[in-house]
KOLTI-237881 format. One line per 5 residues: number of its first residue (from 1); their letters; for each residue x negated, y negated, z negated of C-alpha. Coordinates in Angstrom, 1 decimal, decimal comma. Layout:
N
NUM = a = X:Y:Z; ...
This chain:
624
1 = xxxxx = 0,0:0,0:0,0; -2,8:-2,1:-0,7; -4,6:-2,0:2,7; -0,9:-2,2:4,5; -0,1:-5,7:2,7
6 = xxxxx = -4,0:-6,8:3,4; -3,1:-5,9:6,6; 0,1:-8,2:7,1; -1,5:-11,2:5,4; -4,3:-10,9:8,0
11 = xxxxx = -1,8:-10,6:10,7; 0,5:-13,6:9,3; -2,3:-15,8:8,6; -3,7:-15,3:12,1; -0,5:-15,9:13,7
16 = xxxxx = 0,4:-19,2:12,5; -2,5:-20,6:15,1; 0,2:-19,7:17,4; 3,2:-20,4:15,7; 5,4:-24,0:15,2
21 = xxxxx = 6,9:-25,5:12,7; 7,4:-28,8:11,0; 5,4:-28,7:8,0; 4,5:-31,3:6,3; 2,0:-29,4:3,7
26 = xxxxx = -1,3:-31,6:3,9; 1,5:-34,7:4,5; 2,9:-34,0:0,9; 2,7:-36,5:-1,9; 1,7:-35,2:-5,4
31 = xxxxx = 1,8:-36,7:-8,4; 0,2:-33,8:-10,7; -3,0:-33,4:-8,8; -4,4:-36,5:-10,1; -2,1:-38,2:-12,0
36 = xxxxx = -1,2:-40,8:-9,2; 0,8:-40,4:-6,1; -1,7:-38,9:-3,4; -1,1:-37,4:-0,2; -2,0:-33,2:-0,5
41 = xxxxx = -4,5:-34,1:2,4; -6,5:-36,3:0,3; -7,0:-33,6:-2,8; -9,0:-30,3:-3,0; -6,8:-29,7:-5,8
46 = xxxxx = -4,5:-26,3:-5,1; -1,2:-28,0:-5,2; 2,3:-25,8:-4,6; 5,6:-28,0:-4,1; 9,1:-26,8:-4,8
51 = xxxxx = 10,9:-29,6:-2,9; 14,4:-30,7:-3,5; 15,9:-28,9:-0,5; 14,8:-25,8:-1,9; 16,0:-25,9:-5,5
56 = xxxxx = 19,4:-26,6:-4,1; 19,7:-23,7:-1,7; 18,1:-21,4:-5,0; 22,0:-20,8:-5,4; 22,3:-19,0:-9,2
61 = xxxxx = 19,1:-18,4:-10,2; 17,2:-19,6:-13,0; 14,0:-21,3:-13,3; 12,3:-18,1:-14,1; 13,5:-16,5:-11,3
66 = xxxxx = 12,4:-18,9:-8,9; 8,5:-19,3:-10,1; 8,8:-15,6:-10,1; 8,5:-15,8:-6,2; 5,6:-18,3:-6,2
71 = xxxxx = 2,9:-17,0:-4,8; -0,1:-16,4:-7,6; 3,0:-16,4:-10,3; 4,5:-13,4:-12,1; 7,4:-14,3:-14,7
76 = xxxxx = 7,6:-11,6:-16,9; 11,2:-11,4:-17,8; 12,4:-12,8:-14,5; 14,6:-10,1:-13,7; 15,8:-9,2:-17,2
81 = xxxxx = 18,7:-10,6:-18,7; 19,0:-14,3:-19,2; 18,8:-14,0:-22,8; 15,3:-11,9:-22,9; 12,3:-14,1:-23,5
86 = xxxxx = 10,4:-15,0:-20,1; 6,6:-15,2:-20,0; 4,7:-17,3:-17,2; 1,5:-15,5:-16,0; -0,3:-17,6:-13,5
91 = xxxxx = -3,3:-16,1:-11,7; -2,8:-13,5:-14,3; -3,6:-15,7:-17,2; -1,7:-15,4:-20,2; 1,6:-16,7:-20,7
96 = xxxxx = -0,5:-19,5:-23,6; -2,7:-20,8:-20,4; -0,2:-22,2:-18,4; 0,4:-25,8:-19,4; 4,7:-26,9:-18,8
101 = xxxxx = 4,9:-30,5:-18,4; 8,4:-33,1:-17,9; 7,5:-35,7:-16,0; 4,5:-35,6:-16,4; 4,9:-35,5:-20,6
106 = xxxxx = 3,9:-31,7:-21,8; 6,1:-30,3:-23,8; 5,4:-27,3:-25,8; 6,7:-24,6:-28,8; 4,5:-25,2:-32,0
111 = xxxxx = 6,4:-22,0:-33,5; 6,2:-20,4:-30,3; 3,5:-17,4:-29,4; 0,2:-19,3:-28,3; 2,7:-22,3:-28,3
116 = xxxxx = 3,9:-21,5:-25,0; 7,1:-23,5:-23,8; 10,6:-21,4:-23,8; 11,6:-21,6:-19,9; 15,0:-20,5:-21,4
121 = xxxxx = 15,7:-23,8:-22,1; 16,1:-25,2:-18,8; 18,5:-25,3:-16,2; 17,3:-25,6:-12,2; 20,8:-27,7:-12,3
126 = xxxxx = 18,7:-30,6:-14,0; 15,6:-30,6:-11,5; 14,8:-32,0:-8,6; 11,6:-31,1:-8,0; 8,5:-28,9:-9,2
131 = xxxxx = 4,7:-29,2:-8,5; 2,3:-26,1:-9,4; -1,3:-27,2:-9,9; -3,4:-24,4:-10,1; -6,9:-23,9:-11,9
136 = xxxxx = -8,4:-25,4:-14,9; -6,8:-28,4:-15,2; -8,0:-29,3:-19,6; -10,2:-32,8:-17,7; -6,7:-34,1:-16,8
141 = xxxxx = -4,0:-32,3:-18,9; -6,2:-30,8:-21,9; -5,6:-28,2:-23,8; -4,0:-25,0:-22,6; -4,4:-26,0:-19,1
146 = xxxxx = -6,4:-23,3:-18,3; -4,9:-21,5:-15,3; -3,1:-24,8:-14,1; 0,1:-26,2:-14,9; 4,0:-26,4:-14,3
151 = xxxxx = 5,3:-30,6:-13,4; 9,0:-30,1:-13,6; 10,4:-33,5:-12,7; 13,9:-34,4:-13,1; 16,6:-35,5:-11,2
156 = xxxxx = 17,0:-39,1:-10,7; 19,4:-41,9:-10,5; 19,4:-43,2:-6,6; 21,5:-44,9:-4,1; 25,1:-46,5:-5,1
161 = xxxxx = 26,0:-47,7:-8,8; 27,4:-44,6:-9,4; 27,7:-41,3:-8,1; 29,0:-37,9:-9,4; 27,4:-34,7:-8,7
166 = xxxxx = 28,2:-31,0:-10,2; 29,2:-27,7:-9,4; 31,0:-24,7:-11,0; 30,1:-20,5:-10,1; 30,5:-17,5:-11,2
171 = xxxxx = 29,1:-14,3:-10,9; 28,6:-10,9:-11,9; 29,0:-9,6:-15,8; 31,3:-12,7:-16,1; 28,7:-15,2:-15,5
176 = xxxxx = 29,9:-18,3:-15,8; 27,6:-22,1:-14,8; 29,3:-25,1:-14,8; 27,3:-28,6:-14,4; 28,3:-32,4:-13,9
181 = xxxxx = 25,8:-35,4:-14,1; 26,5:-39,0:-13,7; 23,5:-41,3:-11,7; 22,8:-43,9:-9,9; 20,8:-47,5:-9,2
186 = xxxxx = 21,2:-51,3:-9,8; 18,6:-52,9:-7,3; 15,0:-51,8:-9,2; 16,6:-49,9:-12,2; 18,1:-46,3:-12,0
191 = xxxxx = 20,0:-43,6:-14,5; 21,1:-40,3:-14,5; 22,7:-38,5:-16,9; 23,8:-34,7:-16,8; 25,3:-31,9:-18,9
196 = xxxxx = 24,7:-28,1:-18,1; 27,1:-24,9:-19,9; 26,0:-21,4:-19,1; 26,8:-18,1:-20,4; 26,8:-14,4:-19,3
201 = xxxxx = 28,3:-11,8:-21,1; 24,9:-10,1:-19,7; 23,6:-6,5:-19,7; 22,6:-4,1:-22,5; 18,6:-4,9:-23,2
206 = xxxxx = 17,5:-2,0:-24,1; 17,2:0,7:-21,2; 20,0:3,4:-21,9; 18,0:6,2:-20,0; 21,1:8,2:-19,5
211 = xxxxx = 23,2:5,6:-18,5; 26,1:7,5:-20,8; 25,3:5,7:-24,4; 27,2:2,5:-23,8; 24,6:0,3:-25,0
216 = xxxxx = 26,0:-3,4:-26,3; 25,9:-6,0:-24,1; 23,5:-8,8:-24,9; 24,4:-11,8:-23,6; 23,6:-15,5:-24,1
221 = xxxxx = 25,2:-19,1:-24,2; 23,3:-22,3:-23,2; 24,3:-25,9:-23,1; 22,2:-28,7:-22,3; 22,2:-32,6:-22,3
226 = xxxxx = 19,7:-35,2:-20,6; 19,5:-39,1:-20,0; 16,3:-40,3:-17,4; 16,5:-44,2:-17,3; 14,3:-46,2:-15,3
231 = xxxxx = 14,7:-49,7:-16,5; 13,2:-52,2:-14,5; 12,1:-55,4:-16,7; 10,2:-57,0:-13,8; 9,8:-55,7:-10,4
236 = xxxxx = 6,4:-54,4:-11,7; 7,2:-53,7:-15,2; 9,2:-50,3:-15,9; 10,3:-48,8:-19,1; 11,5:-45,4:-18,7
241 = xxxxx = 13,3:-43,8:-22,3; 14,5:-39,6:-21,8; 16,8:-38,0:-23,9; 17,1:-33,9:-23,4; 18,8:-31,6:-26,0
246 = xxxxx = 19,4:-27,4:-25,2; 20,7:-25,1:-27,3; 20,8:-21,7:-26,8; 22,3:-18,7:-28,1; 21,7:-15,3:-27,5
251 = xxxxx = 21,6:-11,5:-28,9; 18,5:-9,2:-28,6; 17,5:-6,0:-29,1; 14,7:-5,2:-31,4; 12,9:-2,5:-30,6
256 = xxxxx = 12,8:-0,2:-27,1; 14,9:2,2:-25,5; 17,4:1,2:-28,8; 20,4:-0,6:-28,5; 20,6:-4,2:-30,9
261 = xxxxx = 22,8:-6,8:-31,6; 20,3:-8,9:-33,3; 21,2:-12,4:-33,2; 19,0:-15,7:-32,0; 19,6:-19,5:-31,7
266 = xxxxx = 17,2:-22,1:-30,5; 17,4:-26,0:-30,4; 14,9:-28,3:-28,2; 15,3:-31,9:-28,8; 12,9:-34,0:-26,2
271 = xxxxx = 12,9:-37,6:-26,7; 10,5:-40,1:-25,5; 9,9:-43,5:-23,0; 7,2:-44,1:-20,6; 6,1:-47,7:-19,7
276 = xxxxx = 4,7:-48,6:-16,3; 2,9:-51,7:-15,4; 1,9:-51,9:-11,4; -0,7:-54,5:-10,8; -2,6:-55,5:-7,9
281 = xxxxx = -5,3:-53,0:-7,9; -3,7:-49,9:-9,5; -1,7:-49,4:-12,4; -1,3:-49,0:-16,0; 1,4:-46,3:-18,1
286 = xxxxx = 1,7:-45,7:-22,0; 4,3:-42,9:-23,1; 5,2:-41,6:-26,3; 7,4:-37,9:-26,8; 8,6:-36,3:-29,3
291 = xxxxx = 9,5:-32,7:-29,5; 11,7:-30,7:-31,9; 12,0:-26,8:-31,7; 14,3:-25,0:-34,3; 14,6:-21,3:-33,6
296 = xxxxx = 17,1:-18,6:-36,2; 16,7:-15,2:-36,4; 19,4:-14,5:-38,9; 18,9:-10,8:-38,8; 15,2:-10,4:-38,7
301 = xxxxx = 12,5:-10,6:-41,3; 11,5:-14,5:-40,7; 14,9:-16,5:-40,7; 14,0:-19,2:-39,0; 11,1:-21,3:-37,2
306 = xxxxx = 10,8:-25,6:-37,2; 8,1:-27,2:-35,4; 7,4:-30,7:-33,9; 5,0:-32,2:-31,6; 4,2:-36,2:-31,2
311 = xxxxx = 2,1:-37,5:-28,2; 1,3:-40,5:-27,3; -1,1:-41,4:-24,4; -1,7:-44,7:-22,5; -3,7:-44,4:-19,1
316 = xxxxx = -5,2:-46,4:-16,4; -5,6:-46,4:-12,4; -7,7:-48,3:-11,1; -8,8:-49,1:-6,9; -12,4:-49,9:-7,5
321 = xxxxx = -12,6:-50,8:-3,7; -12,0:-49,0:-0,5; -13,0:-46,0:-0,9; -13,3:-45,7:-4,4; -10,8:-45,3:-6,9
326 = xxxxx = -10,8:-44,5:-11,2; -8,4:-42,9:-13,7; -8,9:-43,6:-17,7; -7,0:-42,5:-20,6; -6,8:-41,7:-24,0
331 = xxxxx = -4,1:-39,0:-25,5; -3,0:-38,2:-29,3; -1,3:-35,4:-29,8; 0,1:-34,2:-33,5; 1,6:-30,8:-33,9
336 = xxxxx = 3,2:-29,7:-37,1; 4,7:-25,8:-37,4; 7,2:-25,5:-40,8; 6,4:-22,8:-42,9; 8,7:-19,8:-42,0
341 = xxxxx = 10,6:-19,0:-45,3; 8,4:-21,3:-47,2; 5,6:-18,6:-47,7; 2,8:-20,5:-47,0; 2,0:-24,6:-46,6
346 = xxxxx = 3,2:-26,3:-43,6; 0,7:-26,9:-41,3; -0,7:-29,7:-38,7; -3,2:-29,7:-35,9; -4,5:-33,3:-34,5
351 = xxxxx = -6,2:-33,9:-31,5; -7,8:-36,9:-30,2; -9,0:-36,9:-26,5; -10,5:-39,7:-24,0; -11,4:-39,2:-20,5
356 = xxxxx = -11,8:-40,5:-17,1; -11,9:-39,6:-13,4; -13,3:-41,0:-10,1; -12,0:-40,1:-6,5; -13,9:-40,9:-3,7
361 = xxxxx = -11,5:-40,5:-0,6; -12,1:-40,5:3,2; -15,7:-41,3:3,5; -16,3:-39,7:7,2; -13,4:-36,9:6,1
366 = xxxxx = -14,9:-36,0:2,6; -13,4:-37,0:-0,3; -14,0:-36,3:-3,7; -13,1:-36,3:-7,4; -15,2:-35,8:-10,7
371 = xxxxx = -14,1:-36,0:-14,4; -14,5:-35,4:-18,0; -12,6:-35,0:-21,2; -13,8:-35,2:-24,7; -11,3:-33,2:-26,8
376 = xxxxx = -11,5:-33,7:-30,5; -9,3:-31,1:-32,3; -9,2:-31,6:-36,7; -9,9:-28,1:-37,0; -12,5:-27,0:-34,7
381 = xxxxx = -14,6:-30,5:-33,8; -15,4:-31,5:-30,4; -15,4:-29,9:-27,1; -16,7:-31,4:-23,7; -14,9:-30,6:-20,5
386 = xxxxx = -15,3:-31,3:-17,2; -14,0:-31,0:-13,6; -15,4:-31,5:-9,9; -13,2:-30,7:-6,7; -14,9:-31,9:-2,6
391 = xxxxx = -12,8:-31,2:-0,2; -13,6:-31,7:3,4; -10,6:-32,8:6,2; -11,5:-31,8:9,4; -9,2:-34,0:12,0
396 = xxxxx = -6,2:-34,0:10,2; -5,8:-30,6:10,5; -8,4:-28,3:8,7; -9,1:-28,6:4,9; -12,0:-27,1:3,2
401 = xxxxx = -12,7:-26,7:-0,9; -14,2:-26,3:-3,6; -13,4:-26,9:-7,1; -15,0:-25,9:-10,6; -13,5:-26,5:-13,7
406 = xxxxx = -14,1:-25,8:-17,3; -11,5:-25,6:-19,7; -10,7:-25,9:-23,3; -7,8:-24,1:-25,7; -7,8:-24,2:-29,5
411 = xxxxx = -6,0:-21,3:-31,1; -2,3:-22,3:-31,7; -0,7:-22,9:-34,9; 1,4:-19,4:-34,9; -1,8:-17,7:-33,9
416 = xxxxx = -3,7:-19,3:-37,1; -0,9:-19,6:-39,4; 2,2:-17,7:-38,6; 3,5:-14,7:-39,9; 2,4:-12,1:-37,5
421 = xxxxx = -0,8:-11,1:-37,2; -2,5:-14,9:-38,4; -5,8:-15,3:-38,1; -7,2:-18,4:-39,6; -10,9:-17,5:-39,0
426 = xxxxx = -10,1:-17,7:-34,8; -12,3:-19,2:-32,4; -11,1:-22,0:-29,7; -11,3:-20,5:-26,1; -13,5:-22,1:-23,5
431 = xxxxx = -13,3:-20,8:-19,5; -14,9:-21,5:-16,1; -12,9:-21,9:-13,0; -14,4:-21,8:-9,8; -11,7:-21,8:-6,5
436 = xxxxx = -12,7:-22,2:-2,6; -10,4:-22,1:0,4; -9,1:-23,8:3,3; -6,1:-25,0:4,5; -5,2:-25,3:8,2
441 = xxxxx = -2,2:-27,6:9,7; -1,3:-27,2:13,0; -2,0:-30,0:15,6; 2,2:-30,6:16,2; 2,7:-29,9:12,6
446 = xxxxx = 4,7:-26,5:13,1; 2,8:-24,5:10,8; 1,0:-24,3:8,2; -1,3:-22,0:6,3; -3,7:-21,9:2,9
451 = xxxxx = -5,7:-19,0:1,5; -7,7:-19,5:-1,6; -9,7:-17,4:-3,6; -10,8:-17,8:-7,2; -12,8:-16,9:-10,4
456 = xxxxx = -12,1:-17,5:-13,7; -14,7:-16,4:-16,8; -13,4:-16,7:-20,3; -15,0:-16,6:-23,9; -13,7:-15,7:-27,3
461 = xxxxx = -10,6:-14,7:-25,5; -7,6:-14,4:-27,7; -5,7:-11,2:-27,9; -3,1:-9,8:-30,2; -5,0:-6,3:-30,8
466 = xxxxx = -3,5:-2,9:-31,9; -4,2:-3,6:-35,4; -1,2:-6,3:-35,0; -3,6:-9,2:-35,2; -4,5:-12,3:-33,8
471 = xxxxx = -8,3:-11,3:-32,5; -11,1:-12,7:-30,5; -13,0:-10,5:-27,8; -16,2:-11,0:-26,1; -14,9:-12,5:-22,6
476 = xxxxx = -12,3:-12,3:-19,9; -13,2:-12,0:-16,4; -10,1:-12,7:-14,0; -10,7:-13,0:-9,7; -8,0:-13,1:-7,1
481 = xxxxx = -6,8:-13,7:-3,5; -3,5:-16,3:-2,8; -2,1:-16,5:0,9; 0,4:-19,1:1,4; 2,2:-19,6:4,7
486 = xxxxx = 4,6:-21,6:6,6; 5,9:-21,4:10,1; 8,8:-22,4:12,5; 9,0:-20,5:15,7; 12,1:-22,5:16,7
491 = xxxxx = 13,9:-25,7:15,0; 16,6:-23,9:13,0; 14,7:-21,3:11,7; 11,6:-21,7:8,7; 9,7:-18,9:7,4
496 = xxxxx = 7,5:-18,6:4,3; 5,5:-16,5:3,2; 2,7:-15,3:0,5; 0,3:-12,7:-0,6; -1,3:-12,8:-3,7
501 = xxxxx = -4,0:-10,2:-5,2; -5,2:-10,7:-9,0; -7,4:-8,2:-10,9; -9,0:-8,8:-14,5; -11,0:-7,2:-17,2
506 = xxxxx = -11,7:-8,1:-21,3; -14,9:-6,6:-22,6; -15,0:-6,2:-26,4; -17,3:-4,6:-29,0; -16,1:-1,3:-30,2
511 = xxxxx = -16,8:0,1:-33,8; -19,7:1,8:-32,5; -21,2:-1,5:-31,6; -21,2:-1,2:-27,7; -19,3:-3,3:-25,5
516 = xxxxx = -16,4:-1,6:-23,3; -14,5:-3,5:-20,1; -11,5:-2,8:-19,1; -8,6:-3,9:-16,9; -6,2:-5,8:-19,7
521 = xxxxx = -3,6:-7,8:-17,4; -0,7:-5,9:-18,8; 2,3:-6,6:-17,0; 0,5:-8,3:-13,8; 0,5:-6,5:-10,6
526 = xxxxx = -2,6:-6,4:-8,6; -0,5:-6,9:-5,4; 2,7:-9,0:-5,1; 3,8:-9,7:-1,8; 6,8:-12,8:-0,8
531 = xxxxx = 8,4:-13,4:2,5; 11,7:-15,6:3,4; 13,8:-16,9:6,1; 15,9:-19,9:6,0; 18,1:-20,1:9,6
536 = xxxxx = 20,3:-23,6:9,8; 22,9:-21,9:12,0; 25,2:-24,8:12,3; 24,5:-28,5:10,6; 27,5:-26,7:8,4
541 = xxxxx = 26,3:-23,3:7,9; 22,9:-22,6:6,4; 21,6:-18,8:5,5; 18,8:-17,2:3,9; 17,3:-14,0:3,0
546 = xxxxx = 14,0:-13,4:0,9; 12,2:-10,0:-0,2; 9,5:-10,0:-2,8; 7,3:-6,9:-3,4; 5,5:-6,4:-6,5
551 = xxxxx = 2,7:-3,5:-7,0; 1,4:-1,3:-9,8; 0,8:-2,5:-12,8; 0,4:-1,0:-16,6; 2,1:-1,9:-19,7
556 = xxxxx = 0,6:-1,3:-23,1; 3,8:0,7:-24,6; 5,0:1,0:-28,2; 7,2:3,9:-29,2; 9,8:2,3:-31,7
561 = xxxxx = 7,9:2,9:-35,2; 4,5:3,4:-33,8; 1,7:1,8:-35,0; -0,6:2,2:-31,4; 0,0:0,8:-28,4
566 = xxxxx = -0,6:3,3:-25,5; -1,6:2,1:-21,9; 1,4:3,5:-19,4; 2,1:3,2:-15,6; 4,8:0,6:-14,2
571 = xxxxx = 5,9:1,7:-10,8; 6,1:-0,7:-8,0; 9,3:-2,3:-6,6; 11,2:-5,0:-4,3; 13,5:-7,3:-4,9
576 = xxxxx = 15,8:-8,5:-1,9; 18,3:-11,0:-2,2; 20,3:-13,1:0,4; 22,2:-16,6:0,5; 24,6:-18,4:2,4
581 = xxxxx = 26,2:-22,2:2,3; 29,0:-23,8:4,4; 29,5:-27,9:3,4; 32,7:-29,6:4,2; 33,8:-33,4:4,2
586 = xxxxx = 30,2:-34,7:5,6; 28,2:-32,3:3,4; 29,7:-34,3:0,0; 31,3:-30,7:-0,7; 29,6:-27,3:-0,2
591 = xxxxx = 30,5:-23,7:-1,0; 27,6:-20,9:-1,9; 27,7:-16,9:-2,1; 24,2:-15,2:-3,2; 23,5:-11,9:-4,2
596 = xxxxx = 20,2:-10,9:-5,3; 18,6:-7,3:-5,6; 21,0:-6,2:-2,7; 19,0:-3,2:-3,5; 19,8:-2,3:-6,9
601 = xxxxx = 16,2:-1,6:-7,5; 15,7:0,1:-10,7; 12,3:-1,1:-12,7; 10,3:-2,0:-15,4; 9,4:-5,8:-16,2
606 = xxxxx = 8,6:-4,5:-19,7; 8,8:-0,1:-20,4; 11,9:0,5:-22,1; 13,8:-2,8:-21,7; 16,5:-2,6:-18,6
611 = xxxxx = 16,4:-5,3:-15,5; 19,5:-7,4:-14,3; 20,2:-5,1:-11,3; 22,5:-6,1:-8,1; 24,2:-9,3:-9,4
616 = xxxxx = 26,7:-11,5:-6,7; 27,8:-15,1:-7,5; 29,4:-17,5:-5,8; 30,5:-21,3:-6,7; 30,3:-24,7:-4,8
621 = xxxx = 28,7:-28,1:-5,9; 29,7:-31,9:-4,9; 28,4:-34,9:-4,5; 31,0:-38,0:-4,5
């Protein structure tokens, strides 16, 4: 299987120098790359843009779902029910080294395993765009921005003084999504303001092997609230104050292959403002956030978790001259974690970091950019990090680069101080990055294509170990292969698609004193394959069909009561899923029908919990 998708990926990527379509991939403007809007042609950074257009024809599916078919992404969780915790593995990284930022603001779960954000929380209904940055990103985001980061930007106020949007569907095991938001713009000033219920009465967790035992369903409840407001003061002074609450209810089961009605509630309160200042020679942005998580177990062991994050950052851009251009900033960021049941003192983390970039851009085609971040953490001192990413553009149309990274992440507060498997005497994580590819445009702009290959090196790696503790190994050594494609052979029609190969190994001391390696990216296959095709068969009608192939991989398995993991085999499997639209009344009105897994594929994300299966839905959305 291996050689057969190498194979295809040769074959696509060669066939886009004869293919058409109008992409504008290199034409893109990112924000996340560099902090500033910059066209994608202009960056070596590895970028990945989930526009607009494509979050709206995403149909039913969940924000886990659709990073799932990213290529270098694997969700963990993905497929499961709703209510089963999802886990974001990006170049095979663990789900800790992902940094999730809102506009820009990271946001973050100080209770949360290695802090990691809870994608749960989130509706696609609420987004209008997403922008993957890939690689070790600590110089410009800092901590836990090891394998890249997630910009999930929000939907916006925009043309008339007010405009309604929403949409109501429904869907298999009485799912049930219902959303409505209020935006729109007074000359320089915007709002928007949107409310989101969901709820499923979902699937049993646990696998029931026999399909006889009639398992309880667990299903899950969300409702969420946001306010964006872009206020302009002058027509070069903005203050821009968020407001986002989610709660979310669900029921779980404990342990594997055994059913569980085991209840869990979660609260996120976001609030914040950014202010930006545009002058004639760049620009200059302060924010402040504030983050609340409250998560109850009331039928577990720990009853509940509280933690809050405060940052508050100011940064500068500056164009130096022509060809020459700076970014300078200085971030605080407090994190406090409750103590669950009161057993131990609460506990707080600070962090105090500077830094600064340069970008030097089209000199002769090359451009540039180079930067370092000095990251002080209260608990473990000082740590230097630093970034440098050429690229070379080759008329308009070819892309060479190279980027090397380090990166920097402290040990989070659950992972120092929480209740399973603590380990106060941890060491922060450092890592290496180093990426190279190119990226080809085609001359009429009808295709596009991008393969990259990187290698990531980490020490003191953090691992929970089969001792059920918090532990740090020798070093991690992760490498991989990512093929993204894009082509239209005729105007109606767009294809996309991806390859992705990912392979890692840990080596560790064992009692005996030696050092053993071995392959540790439990959960991650190798091999994940992603093709789709979108067909605009009338300006009315609009249909698409994508298949996603994921290869091998192994699980480290506990038996319910067992007190050692064992390494087990997860088989491969695809996922193939197809969507329609029809919009009445000048597009203001559309209808939708999707149904995903058309195969009823039958898998493991995670051995002995049970995957959504076929699911069909069906709804419509406005815009008035």
């Amino acid at each position: 299987m291996r050689k057969t998708i190498l194979m295809m990926a040769a074959i696509i990527s060669s066939s886009l120098l004869a293919a058409q379509e109008d992409s504008v991939s290199m034409d893109n403007v990112t924000i996340t790359a560099t902090r500033f809007p910059k066209k994608l042609s202009e960056t070596g950074k590895v970028v990945t843009i989930i526009s607009k257009e494509e979050l709206e024809k995403a149909g039913g599916k969940e924000l886990p779902q659709l990073l799932n078919e990213q290529a270098g992404i694997i969700v963990n969780g993905a497929g499961s029910g709703p209510g089963k915790d999802k886990s974001v593995f990006m170049r095979g990284a663990h789900n800790a080294y992902t940094a999730i930022l809102i506009n820009g603001v990271p946001v973050m779960d100080p209770t949360g395993v290695g802090g990691a954000f809870d994608l749960r929380m989130l509706s696609l209904d609420q987004i209008e765009r997403i922008e993957i940055l890939k690689g070790a990103q600590s110089t410009l985001y800092g901590s836990d921005a090891v394998a890249g980061v997630i910009n999930i930007i929000t939907k916006k106020g925009s043309g008339r003084s007010a405009n309604l949007a929403g949409g109501i569907s429904y869907g298999s095991r009485h799912s049930l999504k219902a959303n409505a938001g209020l935006n729109g713009s007074f000359g320089e000033s915007s709002y928007a303001i949107s409310f989101v219920h969901d709820e499923t009465r979902g699937i049993p967790e646990a696998k029931d092997t026999l399909g006889t035992q009639n398992f309880p369903n667990n299903g899950m409840l969300r409702n969420a609230v946001s306010m964006d407001i872009d206020g302009a003061i002058t027509r070069d002074f903005h203050i821009k104050p968020f407001f986002r609450y989610a709660y979310f209810k669900s029921s779980y089961a404990r342990n594997v292959f055994t059913p569980g009605e085991n209840r869990f509630r979660s609260g996120l309160l976001s609030a914040g403002s950014q202010g930006v200042y545009h002058f004639d020679k760049g620009s200059i942005t302060g924010l402040f956030s504030y983050d609340e998580v409250n998560r109850k177990y009331p039928d577990g062991f720990v009853k509940e978790y509280n933690g809050n994050k405060k940052t508050a950052e100011v940064y500068t851009r500056l164009d130096l001259q022509r060809f020459v251009q700076a970014l300078a900033g200085l971030r605080y960021d407090e994190t406090e974690m409750k103590a669950p049941n009161n057993t131990t003192p609460d506990t707080l983390s600070k962090v105090i970091s500077p830094y600064i970039s340069f970008f030097l851009r089209d000199l002769g085609g090359f451009y540039l950019e180079a930067g370092g971040r000095l990251t002080n953490h209260s608990k473990f001192g000082n740590n230097f990090t630093y970034s440098l990413n050429p690229s070379y553009l080759i008329n308009e149309q070819v892309k060479l680069f190279i980027n090397f990274g380090t990166a920097f992440r402290a040990p989070s507060l659950s992972e120092l101080y929480g209740s399973f498997g603590a380990n106060p005497d941890l060491k922060p994580e450092t890592s290496q990055t180093f990426e190279a590819g190119v990226q080809y445009t085609a001359a009429h702009k009808k295709a596009d294509a991008r393969i990259v290959g990187f290698l990531r090196n980490t020490k003191d790696i953090i691992t929970f170990d089969q001792n059920f503790q918090y532990v740090n190994y020798n070093k991690q050594k992760d490498r991989g292969i990512e093929l993204e494609t894009t082509l239209k052979p005729i105007d109606p029609i767009t294809i996309k698609l991806f390859y992705t190969f990912v392979e890692g190994t840990v080596t560790t001391a064992t009692q005996s004193g030696k050092d053993t390696t071995y392959n540790n990216l439990f959960k991650r296959p190798r091999n994940s394959f992603g093709a789709s095709v979108g067909y605009q068969v009338l300006p009315a009608l609009y249909v698409s069909s994508n298949i996603n192939f994921y290869g091998k991989r192994k699980d480290l398995y506990y038996a319910p009561d067992a007190f050692e993991g064992a390494n087990v085999d997860l088989n491969a499997y695809t996922l193939w899923d197809a969507y329609a639209e029809y919009g009445f009344l000048e597009q203001k009105l559309k209808t939708f029908m999707q149904v995903t897994n058309l195969l009823n594929a039958d898998y493991y994300e995670t051995k002995g919990y049970s995957v959504w299966g076929r699911a069909f839905r069906a709804g419509i959305r406005f815009q008035l």
